[in-house]
C-alpha positions as CSV (number, residue, x, y, z in Angstrom):
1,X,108.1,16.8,92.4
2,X,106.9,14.6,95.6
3,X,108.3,15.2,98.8
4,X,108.8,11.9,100.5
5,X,109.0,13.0,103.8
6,X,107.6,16.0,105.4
7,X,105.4,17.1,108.4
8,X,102.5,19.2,107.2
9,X,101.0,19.5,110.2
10,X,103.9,21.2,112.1
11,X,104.1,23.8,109.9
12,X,103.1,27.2,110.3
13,X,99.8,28.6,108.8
14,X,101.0,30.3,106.0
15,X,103.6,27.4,104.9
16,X,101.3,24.9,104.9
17,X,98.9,26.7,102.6
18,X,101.2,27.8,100.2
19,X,102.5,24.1,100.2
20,X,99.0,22.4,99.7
21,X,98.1,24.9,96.7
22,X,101.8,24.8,95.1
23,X,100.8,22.7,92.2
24,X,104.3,21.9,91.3
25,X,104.1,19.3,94.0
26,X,102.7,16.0,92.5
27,X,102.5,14.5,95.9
28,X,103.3,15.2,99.6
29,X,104.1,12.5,101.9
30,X,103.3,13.8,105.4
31,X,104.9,11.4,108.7
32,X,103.8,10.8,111.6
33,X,106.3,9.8,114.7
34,X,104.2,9.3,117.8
35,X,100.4,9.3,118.4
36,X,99.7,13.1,117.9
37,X,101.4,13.4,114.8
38,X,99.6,10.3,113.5
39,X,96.1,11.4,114.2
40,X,97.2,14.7,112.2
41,X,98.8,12.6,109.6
42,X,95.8,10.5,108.9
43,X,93.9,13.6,108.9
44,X,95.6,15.5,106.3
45,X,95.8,12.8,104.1
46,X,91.9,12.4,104.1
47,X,91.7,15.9,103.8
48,X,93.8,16.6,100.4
49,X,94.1,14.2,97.5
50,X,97.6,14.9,97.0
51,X,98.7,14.2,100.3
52,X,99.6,10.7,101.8
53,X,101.2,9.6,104.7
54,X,103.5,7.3,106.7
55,X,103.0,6.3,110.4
56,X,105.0,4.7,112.7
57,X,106.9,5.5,116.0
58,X,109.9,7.5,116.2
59,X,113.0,6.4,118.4
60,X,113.3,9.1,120.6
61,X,109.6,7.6,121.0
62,X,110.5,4.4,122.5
63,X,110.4,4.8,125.7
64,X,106.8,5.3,125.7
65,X,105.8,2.4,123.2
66,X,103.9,-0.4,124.5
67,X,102.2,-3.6,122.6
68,X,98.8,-1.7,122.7
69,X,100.4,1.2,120.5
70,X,101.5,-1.3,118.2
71,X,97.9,-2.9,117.3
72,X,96.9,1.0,117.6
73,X,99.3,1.3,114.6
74,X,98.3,-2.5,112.8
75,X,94.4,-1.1,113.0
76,X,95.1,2.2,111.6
77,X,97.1,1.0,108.8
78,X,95.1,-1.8,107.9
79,X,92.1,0.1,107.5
80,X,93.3,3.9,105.9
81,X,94.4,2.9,102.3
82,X,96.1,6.3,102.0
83,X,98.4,5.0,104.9
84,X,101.7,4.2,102.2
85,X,104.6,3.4,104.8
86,X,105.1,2.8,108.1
87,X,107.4,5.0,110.2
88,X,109.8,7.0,110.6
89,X,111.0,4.1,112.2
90,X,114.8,3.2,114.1
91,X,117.7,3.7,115.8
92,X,119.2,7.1,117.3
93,X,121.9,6.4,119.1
94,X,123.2,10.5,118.7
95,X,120.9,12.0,121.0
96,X,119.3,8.6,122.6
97,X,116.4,10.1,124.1
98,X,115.0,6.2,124.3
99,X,117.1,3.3,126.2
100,X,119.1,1.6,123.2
101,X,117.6,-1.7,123.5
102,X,114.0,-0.3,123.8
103,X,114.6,1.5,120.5
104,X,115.6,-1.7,119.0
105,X,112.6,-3.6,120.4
106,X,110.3,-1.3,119.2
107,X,112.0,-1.0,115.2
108,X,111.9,-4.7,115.4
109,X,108.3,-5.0,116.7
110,X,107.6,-2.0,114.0
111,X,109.1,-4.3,110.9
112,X,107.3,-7.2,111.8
113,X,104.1,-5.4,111.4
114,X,105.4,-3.5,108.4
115,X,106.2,-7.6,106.6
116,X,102.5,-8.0,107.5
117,X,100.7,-5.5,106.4
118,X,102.8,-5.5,102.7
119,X,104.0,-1.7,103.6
120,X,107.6,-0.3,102.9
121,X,109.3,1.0,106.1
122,X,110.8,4.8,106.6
123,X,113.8,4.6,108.4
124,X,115.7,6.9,110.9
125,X,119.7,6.4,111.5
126,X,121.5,8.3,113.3
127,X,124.7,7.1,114.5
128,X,123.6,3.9,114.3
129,X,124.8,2.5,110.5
130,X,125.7,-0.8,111.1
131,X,122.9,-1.7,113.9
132,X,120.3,-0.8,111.6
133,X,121.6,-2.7,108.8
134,X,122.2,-5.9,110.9
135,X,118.2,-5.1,112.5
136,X,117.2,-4.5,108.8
137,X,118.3,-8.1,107.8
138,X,117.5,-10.2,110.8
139,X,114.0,-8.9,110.6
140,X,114.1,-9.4,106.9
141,X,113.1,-6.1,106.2
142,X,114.0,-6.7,101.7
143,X,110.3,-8.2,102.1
144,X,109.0,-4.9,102.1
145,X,111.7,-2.7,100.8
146,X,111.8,1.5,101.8
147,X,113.2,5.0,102.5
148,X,116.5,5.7,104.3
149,X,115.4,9.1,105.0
150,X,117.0,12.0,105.4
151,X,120.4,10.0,104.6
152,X,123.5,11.2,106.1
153,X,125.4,7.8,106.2
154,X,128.5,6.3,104.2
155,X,129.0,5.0,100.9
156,X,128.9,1.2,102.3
157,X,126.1,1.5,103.8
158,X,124.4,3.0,101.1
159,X,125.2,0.2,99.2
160,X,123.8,-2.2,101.8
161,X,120.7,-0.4,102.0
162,X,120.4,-0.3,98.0
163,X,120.8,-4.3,98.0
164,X,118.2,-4.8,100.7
165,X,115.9,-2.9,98.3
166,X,115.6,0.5,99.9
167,X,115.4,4.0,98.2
168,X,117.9,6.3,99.2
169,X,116.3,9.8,100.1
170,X,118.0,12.9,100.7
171,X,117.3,16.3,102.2
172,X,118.6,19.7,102.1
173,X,121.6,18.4,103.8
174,X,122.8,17.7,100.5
175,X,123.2,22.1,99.8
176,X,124.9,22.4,103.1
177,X,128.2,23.8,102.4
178,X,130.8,21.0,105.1
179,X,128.1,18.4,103.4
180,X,130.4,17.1,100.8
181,X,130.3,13.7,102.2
182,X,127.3,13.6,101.5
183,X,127.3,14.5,97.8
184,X,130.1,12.2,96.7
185,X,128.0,9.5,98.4
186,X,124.6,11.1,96.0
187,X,126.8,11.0,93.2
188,X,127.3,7.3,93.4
189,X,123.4,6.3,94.7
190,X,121.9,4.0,91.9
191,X,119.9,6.7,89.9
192,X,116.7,4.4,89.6
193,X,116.9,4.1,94.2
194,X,117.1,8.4,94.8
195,X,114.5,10.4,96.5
196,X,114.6,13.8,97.7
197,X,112.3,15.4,100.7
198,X,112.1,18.3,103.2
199,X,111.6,16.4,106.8
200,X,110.2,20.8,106.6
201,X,109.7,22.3,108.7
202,X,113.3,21.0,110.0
203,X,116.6,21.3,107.7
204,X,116.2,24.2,105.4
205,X,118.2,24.0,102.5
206,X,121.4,26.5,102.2
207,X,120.1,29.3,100.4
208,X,117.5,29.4,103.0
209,X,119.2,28.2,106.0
210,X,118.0,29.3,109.4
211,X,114.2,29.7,108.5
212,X,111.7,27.2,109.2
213,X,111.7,24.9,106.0
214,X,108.7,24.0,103.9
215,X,108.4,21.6,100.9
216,X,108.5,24.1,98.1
217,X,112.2,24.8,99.4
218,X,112.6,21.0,97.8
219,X,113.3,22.3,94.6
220,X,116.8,23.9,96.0
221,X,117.8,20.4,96.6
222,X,116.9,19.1,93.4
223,X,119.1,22.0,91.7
224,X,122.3,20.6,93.8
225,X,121.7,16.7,92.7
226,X,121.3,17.8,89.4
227,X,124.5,19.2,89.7
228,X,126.0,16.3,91.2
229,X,125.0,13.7,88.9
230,X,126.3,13.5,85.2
231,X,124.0,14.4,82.0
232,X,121.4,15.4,84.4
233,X,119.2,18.2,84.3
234,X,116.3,19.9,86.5
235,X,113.7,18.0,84.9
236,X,115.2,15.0,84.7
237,X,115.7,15.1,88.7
238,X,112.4,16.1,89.2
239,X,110.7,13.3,86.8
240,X,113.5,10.9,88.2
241,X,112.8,11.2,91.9
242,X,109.0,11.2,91.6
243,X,108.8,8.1,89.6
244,X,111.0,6.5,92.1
245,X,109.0,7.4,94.7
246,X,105.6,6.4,92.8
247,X,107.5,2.7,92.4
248,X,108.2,2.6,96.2
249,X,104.9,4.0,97.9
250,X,102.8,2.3,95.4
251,X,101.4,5.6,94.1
252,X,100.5,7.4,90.8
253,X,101.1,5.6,88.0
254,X,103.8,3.5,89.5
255,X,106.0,4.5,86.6
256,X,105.8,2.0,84.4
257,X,104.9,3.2,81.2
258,X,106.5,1.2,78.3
259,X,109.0,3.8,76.6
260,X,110.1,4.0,72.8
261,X,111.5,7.3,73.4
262,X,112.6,9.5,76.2
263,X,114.2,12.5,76.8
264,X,117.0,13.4,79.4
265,X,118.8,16.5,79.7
266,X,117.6,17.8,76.6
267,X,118.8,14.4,74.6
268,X,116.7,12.0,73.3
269,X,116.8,8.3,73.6
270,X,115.4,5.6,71.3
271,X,114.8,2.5,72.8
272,X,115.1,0.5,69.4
273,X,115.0,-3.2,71.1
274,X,114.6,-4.8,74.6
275,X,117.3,-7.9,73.5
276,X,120.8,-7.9,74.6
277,X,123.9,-10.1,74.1
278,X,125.9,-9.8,77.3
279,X,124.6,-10.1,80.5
280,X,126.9,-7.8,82.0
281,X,127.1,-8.3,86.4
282,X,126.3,-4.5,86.7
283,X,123.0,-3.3,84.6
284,X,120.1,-3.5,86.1
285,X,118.1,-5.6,84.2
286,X,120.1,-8.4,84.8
287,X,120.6,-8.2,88.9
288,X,116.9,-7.0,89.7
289,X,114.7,-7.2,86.8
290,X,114.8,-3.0,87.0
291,X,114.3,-0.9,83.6
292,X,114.0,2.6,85.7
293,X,116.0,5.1,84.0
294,X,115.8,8.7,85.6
295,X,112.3,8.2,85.8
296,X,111.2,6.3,82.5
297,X,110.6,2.3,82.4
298,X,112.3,1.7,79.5
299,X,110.8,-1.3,78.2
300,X,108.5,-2.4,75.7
301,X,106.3,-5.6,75.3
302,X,107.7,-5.8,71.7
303,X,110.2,-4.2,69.3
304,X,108.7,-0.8,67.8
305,X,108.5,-0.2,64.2
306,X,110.6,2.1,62.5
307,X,107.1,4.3,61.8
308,X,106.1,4.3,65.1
309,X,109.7,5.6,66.3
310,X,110.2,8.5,63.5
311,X,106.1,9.2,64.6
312,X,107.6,9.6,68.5
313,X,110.9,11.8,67.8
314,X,109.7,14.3,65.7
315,X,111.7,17.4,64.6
316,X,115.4,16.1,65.7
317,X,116.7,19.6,65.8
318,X,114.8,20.2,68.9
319,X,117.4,18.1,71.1
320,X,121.3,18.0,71.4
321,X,121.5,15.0,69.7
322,X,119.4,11.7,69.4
323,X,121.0,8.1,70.9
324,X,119.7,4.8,70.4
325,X,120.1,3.7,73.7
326,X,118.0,1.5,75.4
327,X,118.4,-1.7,78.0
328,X,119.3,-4.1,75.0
329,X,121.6,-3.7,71.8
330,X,120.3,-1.1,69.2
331,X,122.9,-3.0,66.2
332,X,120.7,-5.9,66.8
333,X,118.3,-4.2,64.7
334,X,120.8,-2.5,61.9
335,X,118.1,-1.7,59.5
336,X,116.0,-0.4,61.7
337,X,118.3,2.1,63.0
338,X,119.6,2.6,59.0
339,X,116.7,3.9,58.9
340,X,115.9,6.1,61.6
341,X,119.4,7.4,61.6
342,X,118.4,8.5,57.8
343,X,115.7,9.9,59.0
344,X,117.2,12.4,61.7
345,X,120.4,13.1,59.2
346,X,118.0,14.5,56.8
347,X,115.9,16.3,59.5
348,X,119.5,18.3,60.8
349,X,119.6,16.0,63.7
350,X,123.0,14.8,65.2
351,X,123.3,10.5,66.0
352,X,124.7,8.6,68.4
353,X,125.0,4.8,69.0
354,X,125.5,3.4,72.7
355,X,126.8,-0.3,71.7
356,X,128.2,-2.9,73.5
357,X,130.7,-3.6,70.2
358,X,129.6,-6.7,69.4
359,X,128.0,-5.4,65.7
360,X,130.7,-7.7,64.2
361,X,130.0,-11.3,65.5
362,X,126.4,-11.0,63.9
363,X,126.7,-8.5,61.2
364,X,129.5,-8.8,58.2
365,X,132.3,-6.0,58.7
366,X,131.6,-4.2,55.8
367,X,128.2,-3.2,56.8
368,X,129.3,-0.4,58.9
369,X,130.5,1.4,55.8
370,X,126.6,1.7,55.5
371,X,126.3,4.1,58.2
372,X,128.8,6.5,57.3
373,X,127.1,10.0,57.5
374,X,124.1,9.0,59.0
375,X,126.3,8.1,62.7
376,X,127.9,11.2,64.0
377,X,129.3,9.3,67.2
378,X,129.7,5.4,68.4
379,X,129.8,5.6,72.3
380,X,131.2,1.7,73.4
381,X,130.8,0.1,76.4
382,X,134.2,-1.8,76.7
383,X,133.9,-2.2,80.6
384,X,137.4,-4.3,81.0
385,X,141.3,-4.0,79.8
386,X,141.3,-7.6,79.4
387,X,139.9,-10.7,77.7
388,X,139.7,-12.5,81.8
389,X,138.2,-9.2,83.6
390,X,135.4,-8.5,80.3
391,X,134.6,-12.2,80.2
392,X,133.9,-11.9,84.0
393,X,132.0,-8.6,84.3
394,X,130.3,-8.8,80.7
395,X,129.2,-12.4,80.5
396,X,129.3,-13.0,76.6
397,X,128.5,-15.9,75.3
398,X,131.0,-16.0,72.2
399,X,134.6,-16.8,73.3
400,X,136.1,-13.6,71.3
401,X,133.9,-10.9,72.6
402,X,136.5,-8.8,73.9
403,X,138.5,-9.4,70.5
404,X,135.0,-8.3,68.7
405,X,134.8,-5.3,70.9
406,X,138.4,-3.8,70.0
407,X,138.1,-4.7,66.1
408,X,134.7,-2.9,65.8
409,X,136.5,0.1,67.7
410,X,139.2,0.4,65.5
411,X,137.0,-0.6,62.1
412,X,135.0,2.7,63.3
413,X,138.1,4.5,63.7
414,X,139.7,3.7,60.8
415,X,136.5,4.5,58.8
416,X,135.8,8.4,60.1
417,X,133.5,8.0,62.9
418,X,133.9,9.6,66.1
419,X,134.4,6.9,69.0
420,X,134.0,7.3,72.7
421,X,134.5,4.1,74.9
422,X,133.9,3.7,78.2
423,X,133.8,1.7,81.1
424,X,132.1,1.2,84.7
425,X,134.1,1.6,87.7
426,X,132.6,-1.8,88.7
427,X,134.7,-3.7,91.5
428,X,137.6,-6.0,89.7
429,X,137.6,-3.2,86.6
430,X,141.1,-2.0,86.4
431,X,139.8,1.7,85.0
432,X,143.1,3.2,84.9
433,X,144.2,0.1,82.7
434,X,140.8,0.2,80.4
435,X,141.2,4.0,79.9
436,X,145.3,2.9,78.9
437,X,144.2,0.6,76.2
438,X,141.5,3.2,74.8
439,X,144.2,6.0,74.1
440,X,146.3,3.0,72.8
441,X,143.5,2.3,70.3
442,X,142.7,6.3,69.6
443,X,139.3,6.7,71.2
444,X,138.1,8.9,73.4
445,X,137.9,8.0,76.8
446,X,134.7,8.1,79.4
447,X,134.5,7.0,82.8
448,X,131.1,6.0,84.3
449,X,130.2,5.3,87.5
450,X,128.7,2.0,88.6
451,X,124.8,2.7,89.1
452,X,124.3,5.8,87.7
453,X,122.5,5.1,84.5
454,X,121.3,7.6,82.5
């Protein structure tokens, strides 16, 4: 697990030295907020491999900032390479311990520097949603990309944040009992943009509530989001969040590893092919070149063998079930999946296909037959009620997609296989109509949320 934002120098004795020796934590990212806590910050970092830090000056700060604590901050930055951000940075217009338009001078002065120097940005907001956003694109802050920490904000401007390329982190907030804002807002955060993080020794999550937190209390969070977010286990939130935050603070190995298999919440997933044949408006790979998928780049420079898969998944009764899913279309490669299916089905393993129902404009009808008994379950992607609205959101290039997609649902359920089709509750999608049309067909019926992949 990393904790993306603590202060290790503010806490007591005994918390900091159980935090530095708790080897569950991959990495600590320790902040400073005014020139005290950025000498300590620095030193720490030099001090312990694992820890790294961000700098920067605080709002309630402000007041005090002048241009010579600014090339203070340049110098330092330019020359500590364990220096990863720079902040917290922003606006707090809650407790506004700084004039208003002094905090906004100095978070504009701040993301200048920040575009120079190539560092991401860690960003306070408090009361202050749609200032920040507006300061955040003036001062063209997607250069650099970073953290919203501690993020207490709406939906909205999660979504603004997410499309000027920050990372979403959240705090033990998220356990707080009259904090359900805030989870239907985690629930919804683009899986491959979530962080988690302490600010310890402030914000202790619920169970431990009232004591001075420390960054082993993260793992309490991490059991609420992986609550909160569907097919999602411990692991996968701890591997998810600390590859995220490896991609974003340049750190580790940055995450990406190319991926034939993963595993999520005891499944596992083959990723048979990269190639697709939609170029749906939603998935990631099409809007920012982005394979992250709770914590595994799932991509590979070329299509794996059929060997080199069946060498990668092993005994098949070790997980729930195994899915070809990947970013592209796993029927693009039928006998390569023939195969593997085979493989598992003889092992005692359970199949499923995530397709995009398009087997039939490439691949005669009859060949599903061929995968009768080595399929358990076809999961489809149908994503529209209509022919207009799946043209729209799916971008096919054939002019009778949507027709393809409905006949290969009802060719699987007229041949014995169990079908589940779904659809993302992307803008313009009609789900109550799509979910209509899949009981009309005899299918099962799932809903998906729009940037929770995984």
């Amino acid at each position: 697990m990393i904790d993306t934002h603590c202060h290790l120098d503010l806490l007591k004795k005994e918390d900091f030295e159980e935090t530095v020796k708790d080897e569950s934590l991959e990495y600590l990212l320790t902040v400073g907020y005014d020139r005290k806590t950025i000498r300590n910050a620095l030193k720490l970092a030099q001090e312990y491999e694992h820890v790294y830090c961000a700098i920067g000056f605080h709002p309630h700060e402000a007041d005090k900032v002048t241009d010579e604590d600014i090339e203070w901050l340049r110098e330092l930055a330019k020359s500590n390479p364990k220096v990863k951000a720079l902040g917290e940075m922003g606006l707090d217009f809650y407790k506004n311990h700084s004039d208003r338009k002094k905090q906004e001078e100095v978070f504009r002065k701040q993301l200048a520097l920040a575009r120079e120097l190539g560092l991401p940005v860690v960003i306070h907001m408090r009361d202050a949603e749609e200032e920040t956003i507006r300061i955040l694109k003036e001062e063209r802050a997607y250069e650099v990309g970073g953290i919203m920490h501690c993020y207490t904000g709406s939906y909205e401007t999660m979504k603004k944040a997410v499309d000027l390329g920050f990372y979403i982190s959240y705090s033990g907030i998220l356990t707080y009992k009259n904090a359900e804002g805030v989870r239907e807002v985690a629930k919804k955060t683009p899986t491959s943009r979530i962080l988690l993080e302490t600010d310890a020794p402030f914000l202790a999550p619920q169970p431990v509530r009232g004591k001075p937190n420390k960054p082993p209390y993260i793992w309490h969070t991490a059991k609420v989001l992986a609550e909160l977010l569907p097919n999602t286990s411990l692991e996968d939130v701890d591997r998810m969040t600390s590859e995220n935050a490896k991609l974003i603070l340049n750190i580790g190995n940055n995450g990406r590893r190319e991926t034939i298999t993963y595993v999520i919440n005891g499944k596992l997933y083959i990723n048979l092919t990269n190639k697709c044949n939609l170029h749906c408006v939603f998935c990631q790979r099409e809007r920012e070149r982005n394979f992250m998928v709770k914590g595994y780049w799932v991509w590979t420079s070329r299509d794996p063998s059929v060997e080199e898969v069946i060498k990668e998944l092993g005994d098949p009764t070790h997980y729930e079930e195994v899915v070809f899913c990947g970013y592209g279309e796993p029927t693009l490669r039928f006998s390569a999946l023939k195969e593997i299916a085979k493989y598992v089905k003889s092992k005692g393993g359970k199949v499923r296909v995530d397709t995009n129902g398009l087997m039939f404009t490439f691949i005669p009808k009859g060949k599903l037959k061929e995968l009768k008994g080595l399929v358990d379950v076809w999961s489809v992607s149908l994503n529209a009620p209509d022919k207009e609205t799946y043209e729209e959101v799916c971008k096919p290039a054939q002019p009778d997609a949507f027709e393809k997609v409905l006949e290969f649902i009802k060719e699987a359920l007229k041949e014995g296989f169990e079908v589940v089709v779904s659809a993302v509750d992307y803008p313009g999608v009609d789900m109550e109509r799509t979910k209509k049309l899949v009981e009309e067909l005899g299918a099962k019926w799932k809903w998906r949320h729009y940037e929770v992949v995984g």
